[in-house]
C-alpha positions as CSV (number, residue, x, y, z in Angstrom):
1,X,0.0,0.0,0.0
2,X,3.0,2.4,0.7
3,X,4.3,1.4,-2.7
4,X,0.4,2.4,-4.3
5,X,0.5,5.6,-2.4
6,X,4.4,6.2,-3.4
7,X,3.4,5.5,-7.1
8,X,1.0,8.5,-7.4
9,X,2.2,10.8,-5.0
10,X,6.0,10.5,-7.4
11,X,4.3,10.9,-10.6
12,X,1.0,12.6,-9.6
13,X,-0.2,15.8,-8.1
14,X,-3.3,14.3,-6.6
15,X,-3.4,14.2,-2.8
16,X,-3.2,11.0,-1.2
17,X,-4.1,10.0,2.6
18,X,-1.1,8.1,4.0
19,X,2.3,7.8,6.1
20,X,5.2,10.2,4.5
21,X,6.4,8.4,1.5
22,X,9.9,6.8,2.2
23,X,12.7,6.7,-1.0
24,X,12.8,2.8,-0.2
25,X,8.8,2.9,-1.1
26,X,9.7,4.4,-4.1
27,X,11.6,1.1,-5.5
28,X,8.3,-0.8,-5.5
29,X,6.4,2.1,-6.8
30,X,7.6,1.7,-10.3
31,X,5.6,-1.7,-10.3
32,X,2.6,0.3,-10.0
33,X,3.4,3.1,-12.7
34,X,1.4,1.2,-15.4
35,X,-2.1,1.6,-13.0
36,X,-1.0,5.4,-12.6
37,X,-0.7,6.0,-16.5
38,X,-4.0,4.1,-16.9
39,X,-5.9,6.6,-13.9
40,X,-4.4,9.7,-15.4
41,X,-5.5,8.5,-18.8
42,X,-8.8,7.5,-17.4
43,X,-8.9,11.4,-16.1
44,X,-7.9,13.3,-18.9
45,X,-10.1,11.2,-21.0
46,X,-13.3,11.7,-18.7
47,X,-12.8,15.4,-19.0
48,X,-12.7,15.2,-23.1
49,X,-15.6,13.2,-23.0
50,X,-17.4,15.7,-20.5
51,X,-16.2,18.4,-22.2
52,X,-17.6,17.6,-25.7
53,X,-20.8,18.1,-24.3
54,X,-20.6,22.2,-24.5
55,X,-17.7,22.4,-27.0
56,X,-16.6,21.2,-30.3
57,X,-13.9,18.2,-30.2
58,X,-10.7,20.7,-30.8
59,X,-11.3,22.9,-28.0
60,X,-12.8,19.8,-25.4
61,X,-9.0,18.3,-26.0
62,X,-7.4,21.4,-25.3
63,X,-9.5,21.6,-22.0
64,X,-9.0,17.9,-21.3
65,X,-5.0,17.9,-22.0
66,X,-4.7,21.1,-19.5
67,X,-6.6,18.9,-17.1
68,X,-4.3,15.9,-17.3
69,X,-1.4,18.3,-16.8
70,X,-3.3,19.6,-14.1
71,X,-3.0,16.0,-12.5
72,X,0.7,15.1,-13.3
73,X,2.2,18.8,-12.9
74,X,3.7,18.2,-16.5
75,X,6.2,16.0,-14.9
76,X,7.0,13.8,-17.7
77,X,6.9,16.7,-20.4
78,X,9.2,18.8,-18.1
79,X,11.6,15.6,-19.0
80,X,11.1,15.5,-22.2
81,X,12.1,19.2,-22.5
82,X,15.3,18.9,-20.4
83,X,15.9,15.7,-22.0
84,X,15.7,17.2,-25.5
85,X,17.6,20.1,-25.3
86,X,20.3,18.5,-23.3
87,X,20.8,16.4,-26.4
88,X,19.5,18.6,-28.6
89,X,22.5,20.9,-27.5
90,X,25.5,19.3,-25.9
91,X,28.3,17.3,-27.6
92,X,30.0,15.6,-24.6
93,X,28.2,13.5,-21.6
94,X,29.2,16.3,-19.0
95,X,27.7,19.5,-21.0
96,X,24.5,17.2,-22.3
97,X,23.6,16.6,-18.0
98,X,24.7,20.4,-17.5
99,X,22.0,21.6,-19.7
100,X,19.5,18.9,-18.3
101,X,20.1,20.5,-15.0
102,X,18.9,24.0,-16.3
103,X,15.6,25.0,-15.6
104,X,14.8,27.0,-18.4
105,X,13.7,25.5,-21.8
106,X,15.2,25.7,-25.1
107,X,14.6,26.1,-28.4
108,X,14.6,22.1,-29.0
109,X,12.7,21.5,-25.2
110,X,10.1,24.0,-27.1
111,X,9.6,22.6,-30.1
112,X,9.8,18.9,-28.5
113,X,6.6,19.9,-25.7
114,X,5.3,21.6,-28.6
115,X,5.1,18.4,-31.2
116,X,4.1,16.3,-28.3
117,X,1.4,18.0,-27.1
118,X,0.0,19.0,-30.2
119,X,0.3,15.2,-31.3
120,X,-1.5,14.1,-28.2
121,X,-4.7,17.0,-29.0
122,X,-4.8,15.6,-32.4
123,X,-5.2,12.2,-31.5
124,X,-7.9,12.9,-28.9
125,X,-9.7,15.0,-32.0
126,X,-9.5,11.9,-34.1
127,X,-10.1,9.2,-31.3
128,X,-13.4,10.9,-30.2
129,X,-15.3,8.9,-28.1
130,X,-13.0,5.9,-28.4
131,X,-11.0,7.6,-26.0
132,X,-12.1,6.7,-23.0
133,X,-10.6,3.4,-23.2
134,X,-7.6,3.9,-25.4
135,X,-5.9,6.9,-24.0
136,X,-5.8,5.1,-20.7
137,X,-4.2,2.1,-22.5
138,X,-1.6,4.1,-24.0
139,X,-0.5,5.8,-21.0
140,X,-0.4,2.9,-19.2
141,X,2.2,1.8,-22.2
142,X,4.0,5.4,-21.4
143,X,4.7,4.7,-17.5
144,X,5.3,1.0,-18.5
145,X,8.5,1.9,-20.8
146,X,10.0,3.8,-17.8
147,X,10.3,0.5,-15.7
148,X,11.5,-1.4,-19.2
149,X,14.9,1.6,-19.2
150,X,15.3,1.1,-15.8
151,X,15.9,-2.7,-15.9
152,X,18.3,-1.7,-19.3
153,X,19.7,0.6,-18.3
154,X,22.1,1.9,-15.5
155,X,21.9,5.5,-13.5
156,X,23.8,8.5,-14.4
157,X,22.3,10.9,-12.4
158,X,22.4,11.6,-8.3
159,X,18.4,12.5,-8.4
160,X,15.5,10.2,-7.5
161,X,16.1,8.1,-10.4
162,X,19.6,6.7,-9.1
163,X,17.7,5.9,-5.6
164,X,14.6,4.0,-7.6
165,X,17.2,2.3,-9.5
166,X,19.2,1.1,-7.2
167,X,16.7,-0.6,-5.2
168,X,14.7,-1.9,-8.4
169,X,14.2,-5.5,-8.1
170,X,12.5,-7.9,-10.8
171,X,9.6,-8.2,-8.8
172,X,8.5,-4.2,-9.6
173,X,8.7,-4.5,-13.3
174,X,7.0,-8.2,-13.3
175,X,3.9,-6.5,-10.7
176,X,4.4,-3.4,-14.1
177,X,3.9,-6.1,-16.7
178,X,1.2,-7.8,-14.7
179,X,-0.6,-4.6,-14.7
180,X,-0.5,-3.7,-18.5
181,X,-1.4,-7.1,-19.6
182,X,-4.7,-6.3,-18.2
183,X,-4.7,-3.2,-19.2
184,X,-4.4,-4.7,-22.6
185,X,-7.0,-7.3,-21.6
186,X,-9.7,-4.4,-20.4
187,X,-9.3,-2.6,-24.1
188,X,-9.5,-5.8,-25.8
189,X,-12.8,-6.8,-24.2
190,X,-13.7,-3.3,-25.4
191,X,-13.4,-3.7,-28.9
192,X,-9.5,-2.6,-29.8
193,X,-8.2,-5.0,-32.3
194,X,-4.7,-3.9,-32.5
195,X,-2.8,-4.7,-29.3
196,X,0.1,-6.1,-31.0
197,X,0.3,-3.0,-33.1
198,X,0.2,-1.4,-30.6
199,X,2.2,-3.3,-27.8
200,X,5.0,-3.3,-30.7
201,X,5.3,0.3,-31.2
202,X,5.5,1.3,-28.0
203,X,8.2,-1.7,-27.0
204,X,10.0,-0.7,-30.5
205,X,10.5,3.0,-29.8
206,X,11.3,2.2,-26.2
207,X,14.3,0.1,-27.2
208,X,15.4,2.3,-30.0
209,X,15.3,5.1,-26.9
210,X,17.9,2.7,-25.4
211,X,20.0,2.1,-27.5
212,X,20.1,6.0,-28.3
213,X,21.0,6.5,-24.7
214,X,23.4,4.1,-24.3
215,X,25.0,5.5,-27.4
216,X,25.4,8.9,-26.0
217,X,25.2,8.8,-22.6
218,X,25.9,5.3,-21.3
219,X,22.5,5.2,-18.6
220,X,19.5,6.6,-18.2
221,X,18.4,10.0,-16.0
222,X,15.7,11.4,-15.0
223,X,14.9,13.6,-17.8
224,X,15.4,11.0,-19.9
225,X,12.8,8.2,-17.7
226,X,10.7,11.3,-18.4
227,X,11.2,11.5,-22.3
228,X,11.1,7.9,-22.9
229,X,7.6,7.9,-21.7
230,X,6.4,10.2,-23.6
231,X,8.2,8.7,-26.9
232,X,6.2,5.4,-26.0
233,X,2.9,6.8,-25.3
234,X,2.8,9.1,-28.3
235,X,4.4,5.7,-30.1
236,X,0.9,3.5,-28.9
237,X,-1.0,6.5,-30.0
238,X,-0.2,6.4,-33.4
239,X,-0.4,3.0,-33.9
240,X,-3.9,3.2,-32.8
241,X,-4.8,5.3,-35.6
242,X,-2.2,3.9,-37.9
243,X,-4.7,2.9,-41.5
């Protein structure tokens, strides 16, 4: 239950009744990242669907997306926008984690968030009602592919992510997989026909992330736990609406 609690206090901003969160709760928390994907999915979709009562599609998934960042604090985007303009700008391991450290976002952070989250209002647009079930599914994929680095891949940083990694056992990312085979299970007793598509995308980009990383890095940071989850989930999304 610490490690529940853990899970979406880490990657969430919604309040959750509980004992102070421990950094050893955090180890087993990444087992439940999959179910925290899938509940902020289930939210942001909820509000599109909602929202489509009073306003056209376009503007419901702007309104929904600002609701899902709403629930996460942008955590994952803020990675991807360190990540990318750490790589996006350095030549040499030292200077790429010196520019991840900066706060402010570049010119590749900005056009990164801004391809993502455009990408992610399309889809909604074009998943309509469909979303309710699929959007959780490929969020669940997202948080999934950051317990999938971990095991791959080992710590560069002194953050969090060095802590979570270095008490990761097996255990966490078999209670992960558990989790997104039903996930998987729930969408495909709801109709969706292409959870191998899907399941291949997302476990295709993931491993192409790191290979990327080990390339030009050698391990995995935070920023980068953050970007490779977002690489995956917009990966799922597009094979969802891949003709």
């Amino acid at each position: 239950m610490r490690a529940i609690v853990a899970s979406f206090r880490f990657l969430t901003r919604i309040p959750m009744p509980g004992p102070e969160t421990r950094v050893e709760d955090l180890a087993w928390a990444v087992g439940w990242f999959p179910l925290v994907g899938a509940v902020v999915g289930l939210g942001t979709s909820a509000a599109f669907f909602f929202a489509m009562r009073l306003w056209p599609a376009p503007v419901a998934a702007v309104l929904a997306i600002a609701f899902g960042l709403l629930l996460t604090g942008g955590f994952h985007e803020d990675g991807l926008t360190d990540a990318t303009d750490g790589l996006g700008g350095g030549w040499t391991r030292e200077r790429i984690l010196e520019i991840m450290k900066d706060s402010r976002i570049g010119a590749y952070g900005s056009m990164a968030l801004w391809a993502t989250l455009t990408l992610r209002w399309a889809c909604l647009v074009a998943l309509d009602r469909k979303a309710l079930w699929l959007l959780p599914l490929a969020m669940a994929w997202g948080r999934w592919s950051v317990c999938l680095i971990l095991r791959m891949l080992p710590s560069i940083s002194q953050g969090l992510a060095k802590e979570v990694h270095k008490d990761l056992k097996w255990g966490a990312f078999a209670l992960a997989t558990f989790l997104l085979v039903v996930a998987n299970a729930i969408a495909w007793h709801f109709g969706v026909r292409t959870i191998g598509r899907i399941g291949l995308s997302a476990i295709g980009i993931t491993l192409l992330w790191v290979l990327y990383l080990r390339h030009r890095l050698g391990g995995h940071s935070g920023d980068t736990l953050g970007a490779g989850n977002q690489l995956a989930e917009a990966a799922a999304l597009l094979a969802m609406l891949a003709r």
